[in-house]
C-alpha positions, 0 to 999 in steps of 0.5 A: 456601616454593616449593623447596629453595633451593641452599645455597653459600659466602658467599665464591662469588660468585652470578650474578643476573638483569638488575635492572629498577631499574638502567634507573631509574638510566639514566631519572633520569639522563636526567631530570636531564640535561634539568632541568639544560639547562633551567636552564641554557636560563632562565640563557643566554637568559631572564635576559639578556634581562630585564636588557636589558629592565630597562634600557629600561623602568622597570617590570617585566612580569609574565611577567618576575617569573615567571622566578626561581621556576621556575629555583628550582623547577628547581633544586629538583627536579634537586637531589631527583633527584640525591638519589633517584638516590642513594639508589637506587644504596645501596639496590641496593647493600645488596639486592646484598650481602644478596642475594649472602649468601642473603637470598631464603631466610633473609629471608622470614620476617617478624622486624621485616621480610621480605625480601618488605616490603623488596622491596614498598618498593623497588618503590613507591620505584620507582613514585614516581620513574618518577612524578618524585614524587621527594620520595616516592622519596627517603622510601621509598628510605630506608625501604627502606634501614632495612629493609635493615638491619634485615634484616641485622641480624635474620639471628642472631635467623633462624638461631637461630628456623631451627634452633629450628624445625628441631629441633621438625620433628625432633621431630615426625618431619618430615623435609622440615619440619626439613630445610627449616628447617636449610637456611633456617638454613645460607643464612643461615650456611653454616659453623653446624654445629648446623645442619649435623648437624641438615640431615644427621640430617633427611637421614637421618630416613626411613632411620632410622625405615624400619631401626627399623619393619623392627627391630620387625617382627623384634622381633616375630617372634622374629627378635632378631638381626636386629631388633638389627641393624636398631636397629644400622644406625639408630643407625649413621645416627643415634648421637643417636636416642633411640628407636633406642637404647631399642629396642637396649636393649629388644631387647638385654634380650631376647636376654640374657634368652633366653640366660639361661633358655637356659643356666639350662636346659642347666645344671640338665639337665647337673646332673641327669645328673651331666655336672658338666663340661657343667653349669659349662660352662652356668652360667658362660655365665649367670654372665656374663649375670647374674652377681648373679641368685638363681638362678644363686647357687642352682644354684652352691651345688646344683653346689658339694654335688654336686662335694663329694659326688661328690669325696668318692665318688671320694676313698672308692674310691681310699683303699679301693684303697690300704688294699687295696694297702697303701699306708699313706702314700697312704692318710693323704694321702688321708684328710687330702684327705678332711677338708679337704672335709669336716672332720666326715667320720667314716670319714675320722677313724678312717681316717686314724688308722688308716693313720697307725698302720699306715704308721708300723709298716709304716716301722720294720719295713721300716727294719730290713729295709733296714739289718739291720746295725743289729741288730748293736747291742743296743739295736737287735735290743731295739727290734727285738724290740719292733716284731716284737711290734707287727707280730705283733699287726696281722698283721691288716694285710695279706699283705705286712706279715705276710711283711715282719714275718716276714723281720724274725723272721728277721733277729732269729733271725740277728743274736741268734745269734753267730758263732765268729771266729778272729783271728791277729796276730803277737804284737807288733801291738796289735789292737783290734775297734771296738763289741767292744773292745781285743784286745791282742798275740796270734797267736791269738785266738778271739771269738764275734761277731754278724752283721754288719759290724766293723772292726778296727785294728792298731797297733805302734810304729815300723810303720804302722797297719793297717785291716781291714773285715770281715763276719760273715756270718749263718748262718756255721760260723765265719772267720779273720782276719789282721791285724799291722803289717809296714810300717816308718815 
C-alpha cells in the first residue's frame, strides 16, 4: 500500500475523476449508429434494386447472392455492439457503487479476486471494443462483472482478515502496520468497532510503550513513584495493555514492600525505646500493607507482652499509692484490674485479699462513726464493741484508721455511760418512752438513759396525744422533760 488511505461514511457521496470507459460508450454508440445506417443503406437501395433486377433477367448474378449476408452479418455485429455497450454500462455501474464503498483500499488484497485483476479485466474488455472484436468484449465484461461480485461479496472475509492482520501488528508492536491494517478494515465497514478500538490503540501504541520506557527508566532508578505514574499514564491511554499492567503491578509490589520494610523498621525502633504510642502507629501502617505476614503477627504479639508488663508496672504503682493513701475500695478495684491481665499475678492475689479485708474493717467502723446513734441499742454498741477489737489489731493499717478506731473507742465510753433524766407529767397523761418502755401516770419521774436520740408519747382520754422527740446528749450532767395532754378533743 502507497498511503493511508482517507476513511469516510458509506452514506457521504465520493467525488471520482472523469472515467476514460465512458468515452467508449460514446464510440460504441457512434459505431453502432453507423452499422446501423449501413444496414438500413443494403435495405432502401441494394435490395430494391435486386427485385427489379430479378424481374428482368432470369438468373441471378453473383455479386447479388452476396448481399444477404453482409446485411445478416451487419446485423450480427450491431446486435454484439449493443450488448458490449451494455454490459459495459453494468460494469461501471457496479465498479461505481464498490468504488463509492472504498474498494480501492479494502480490495487490493487478492481473496479470490483483487480489485487490481478486476481493474486489469476491465481494461482488456476495453481493448477488445476499441478493437470491435465485440464478441471478446462482451466475454470479458461478464468476467469482469463475476469478479465484481465476487469482490463484493468477499469484503466480510477482508474485514475479518484486516482486523486478524491488525491485531497480529499490534502484537508485534507495529503500529504503522496494525493501523494500516484497521483502516483497510474500517474502508471496508466504517461502523466495525473492533476495528475502530484497534485503529485507536495502534494510534496510541507509540505513546504507550514511550510512557513505559520512561517507567523502567524510573523503575530502575529508584524513582517508584514516578515509574507508577509512567505505567498510569500508559494504561490511562491504553486500559487493555498488558504489559503496562505487569509493570504497575510489579512496581506497585515495589512500593508496598518498601513501605513495609519502612514501617517494620520504625515500629521495632519505637519498640525498643518504650514509645509504645509511635510503635502501634508503625505496625499498623504495615498491618494494612500486609496484613497476614509472619513478621507483622511477631512484633504484635512482642508489642501485646510489653503493653502487658508495662501496664501491669503502671497498675503496681498507683495500688501502692492508694494502700498508702488508704484507699482500700480503689485499691481492691485495682488488684482485680491487675488479675484480669494476669490472672496468676501473685502480688495481686494476696493484695486483693488484703485490701478487701482492710476495706471491709475500714466500712464498719466509719459506719458507726457516721451513725453513732445505733450505739444506743445494745446490740449495736456489742457489735461495736466487737469491730474496735478488729480495728485494735490492724492498727497496723494506717494512721487514718488507727484515729478512726479511736474516735469509734470514744463513741463506745459515750454511749455505755448512762445519762440521768428527769420526766414531769401531770399525773393523769400516760407517758410512754419508745426502745425504753411504758412510764405510766406521774408528775415526776426520773430514769437513767444512754446517749442518743428518744421519742416519747403521752396520751389521756378525752385529750389529744402528744409527741415529744428528744436527745440525750453524751457527756450530760442530766435534763428534764415536760410531757402531759392539754388539748381537749
Amino acid at each position: 500500500m502507497s498511503g493511508k488511505p482517507k476513511l469516510e461514511p458509506p452514506s457521504q457521496p465520493r467525488i471520482f475523476a472523469s472515467d476514460p470507459n465512458a468515452s467508449r460508450i460514446k464510440i460504441i454508440a457512434l459505431i453502432v449508429f453507423i452499422i446501423l445506417a449501413l444496414v438500413a443503406v443494403a435495405v432502401v437501395v441494394i435490395l430494391p434494386g435486386r427485385f427489379s433486377r430479378q424481374r428482368e433477367h432470369a438468373q441471378v448474378t453473383p455479386e447479388t447472392k452476396q448481399v444477404q449476408p453482409q446485411a445478416r452479418a451487419a446485423e450480427e455485429s450491431a446486435s454484439k455492439a449493443r450488448e458490449a455497450q451494455e454490459l459495459l454500462q453494468k460494469t461501471l455501474n457496479l465498479k461505481a457503487r464498490l468504488d463509492n464503498e472504498g474498494v480501492k483500499n479494502w480490495g487490493a488484497e487478492l481473496v479470490v479476486t483483487s480489485y487490481s485483476q478486476v481493474l486489469g479485466l476491465l481494461a482488456e474488455a476495453n481493448n477488445y471494443l476499441d478493437d470491435q472484436h465485440f464478441d471478446q468484449a462482451v466475454k470479458g465484461y461478464r468476467e469482469t462483472i463475476v469478479k465484481l461480485e465476487q469482490l463484493a461479496a468477499s469484503r466480510p472475509e477482508r474485514i475479518r482478515r484486516a482486523i486478524q492482520a491488525g491485531n497480529e501488528a499490534f502484537g508485534q508492536l507495529d503500529s504503522k502496520l496494525a493501523k494500516q491494517s484497521y483502516e483497510i478494515a474500517l474502508a471496508a465497514d466504517y461502523d466495525n468497532s473492533e476495528a475502530r478500538i484497534g485503529l485507536q490503540r495502534a494510534e496510541n501504541l507509540p505513546q504507550v510503550l514511550e510512557l513505559i520506557a520512561q517507567g523502567q527508566f524510573h523503575e530502575a532508578e529508584g524513582d517508584l513513584e514516578v515509574a507508577r505514574r509512567m505505567y498510569n499514564g500508559a494504561i490511562s491511554l491504553d486500559k487493555d495493555f498488558k504489559t503496562a499492567h505487569d509493570h504497575l503491578r510489579q512496581v506497585n509490589q515495589l512500593i508496598l514492600e518498601r513501605d513495609f520494610q519502612r514501617s517494620m523498621s520504625d515500629a521495632i525502633s519505637a519498640l525498643n525505646q518504650n514509645k509504645i504510642g509511635q510503635a502501634k502507629h508503625a505496625l499498623d501502617l504495615a498491618r494494612n500493607l500486609r496484613p497476614d505476614a509472619v513478621a507483622v503477627l511477631d512484633l504484635e504479639q512482642q508489642l501485646k507482652n510489653i503493653e502487658r508488663r508495662l501496664e501491669l508496672q503502671r497498675l503496681n504503682m498507683q495500688v501502692l499509692k492508694y494502700e498508702k493513701t488508704e484507699q482500700w475500695e480503689k485499691a481492691v478495684e485495682t488488684y482485680v484490674r491487675v488479675l484480669k491481665i494476669d490472672a496468676n499475678t501473685g502480688f495481686a492475689k494476696q493484695g486483693k485479699q488484703r485490701a478487701e479485708r482492710n476495706a471491709k474493717l475500714n466500712r464498719q467502723v466509719q459506719t458507726y462513726l457516721s451513725n453513732p446513734d445505733d450505739l444506743q441499742a445494745s446490740e449495736h454498741r456489742k457489735h461495736a464493741r466487737r469491730i474496735y477489737d478488729m480495728a485494735v489489731a490492724n492498727s497496723h493499717i494506717g494512721p487514718k484508721f488507727g484515729d478512726k478506731t479511736e474516735k469509734l473507742r470514744h463513741l463506745l465510753e459515750v454511749y455505755s455511760k448512762p445519762v440521768t433524766i428527769l420526766v414531769q407529767s401531770d399525773d393523769m397523761t400516760d407517758v410512754t418512752i419508745y426502745r425504753v418502755g411504758r412510764l405510766g401516770h406521774f408528775l415526776e419521774h426520773s430514769l437513767k438513759l444512754q446517749p442518743g436520740r428518744y421519742k416519747a408519747i403521752g396520751t389521756r382520754s378525752g385529750y389529744r396525744d402528744v409527741m415529744l422527740l428528744f436527745t440525750v446528749p453524751v457527756e450530760s450532767e442530766g435534763i428534764t422533760l415536760k410531757i402531759y395532754c392539754k388539748e381537749k378533743i
